[in-house]
C-alpha positions as CSV (number, residue, x, y, z in Angstrom):
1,X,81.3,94.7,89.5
2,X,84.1,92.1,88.9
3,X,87.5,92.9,87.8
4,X,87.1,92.4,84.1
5,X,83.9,94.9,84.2
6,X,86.3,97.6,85.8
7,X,89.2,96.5,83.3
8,X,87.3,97.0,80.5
9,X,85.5,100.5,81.5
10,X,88.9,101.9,82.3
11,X,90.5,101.0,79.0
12,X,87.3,102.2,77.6
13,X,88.0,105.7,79.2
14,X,91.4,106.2,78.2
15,X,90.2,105.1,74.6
16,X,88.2,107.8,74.7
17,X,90.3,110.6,76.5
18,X,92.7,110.0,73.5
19,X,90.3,110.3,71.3
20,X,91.2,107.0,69.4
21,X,88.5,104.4,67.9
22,X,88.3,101.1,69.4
23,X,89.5,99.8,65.7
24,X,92.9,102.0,66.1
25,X,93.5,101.0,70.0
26,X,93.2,97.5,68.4
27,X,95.7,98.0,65.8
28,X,98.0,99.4,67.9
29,X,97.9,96.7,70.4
30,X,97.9,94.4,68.0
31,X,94.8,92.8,68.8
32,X,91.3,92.3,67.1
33,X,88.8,95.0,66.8
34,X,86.5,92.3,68.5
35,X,88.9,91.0,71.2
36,X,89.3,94.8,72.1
37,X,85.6,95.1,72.2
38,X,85.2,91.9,74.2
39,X,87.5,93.7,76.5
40,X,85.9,96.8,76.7
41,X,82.3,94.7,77.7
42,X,84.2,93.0,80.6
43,X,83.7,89.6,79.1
44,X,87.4,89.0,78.2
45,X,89.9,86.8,81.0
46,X,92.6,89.3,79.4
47,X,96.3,88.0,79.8
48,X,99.2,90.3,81.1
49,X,100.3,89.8,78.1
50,X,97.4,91.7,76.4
51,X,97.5,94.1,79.0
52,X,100.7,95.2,79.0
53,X,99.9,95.4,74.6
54,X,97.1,98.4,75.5
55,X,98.7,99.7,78.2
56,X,101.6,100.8,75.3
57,X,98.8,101.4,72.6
58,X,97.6,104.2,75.5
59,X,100.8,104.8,76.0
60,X,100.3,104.6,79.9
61,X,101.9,102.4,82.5
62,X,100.2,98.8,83.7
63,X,100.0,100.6,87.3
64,X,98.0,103.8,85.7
65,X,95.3,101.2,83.4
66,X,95.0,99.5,86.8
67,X,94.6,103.4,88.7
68,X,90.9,103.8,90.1
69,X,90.9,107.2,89.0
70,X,87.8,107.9,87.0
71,X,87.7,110.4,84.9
72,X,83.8,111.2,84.6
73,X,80.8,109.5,87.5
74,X,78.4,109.4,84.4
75,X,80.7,107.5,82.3
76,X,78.2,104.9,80.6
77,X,78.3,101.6,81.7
C-alpha cells in the first residue's frame, strides 16, 4: 500500500472516531467534499498545506495523522 492509501485510511479513521461526516471534515478544512473524498481513496498527491488544514479540522497534530496507530484491524479498506 503506498503512502497516499495509508494517508487517506488514517484520516478516514479519525473522521470517523469523531464522529464527523466527510462533508463537515471538508468544511472545516476548508476543502471540497470531493477533494476530501479523493483523499480518503488514496488518490490525492495531498500538499502539507492540505495536511496541516485536516490535521486542525481533527484537531490533532501532523505527527499523530502521520501515527501508525490503528484504531480497529477490520477497518474497511
Amino acid at each position: 500500500m503506498d503512502i497516499r492509501s495509508e494517508f487517506g485510511i488514517r484520516v478516514k479513521e479519525l473522521r470517523a472516531r469523531s464522529g464527523i461526516s466527510q462533508e463537515l471534515l471538508a468544511e472545516r478544512a476548508g476543502l471540497d467534499r470531493t477533494y476530501m473524498s479523493g483523499v480518503e481513496r488514496g488518490e490525492r498527491n495531498i500538499s502539507i498545506v492540505n495536511i496541516e488544514k485536516i490535521a486542525a479540522a481533527l484537531n490533532v497534530s501532523i505527527e499523530y495523522l502521520f501515527s501508525s496507530e490503528r484504531f480497529s484491524t477490520n477497518w474497511p479498506i
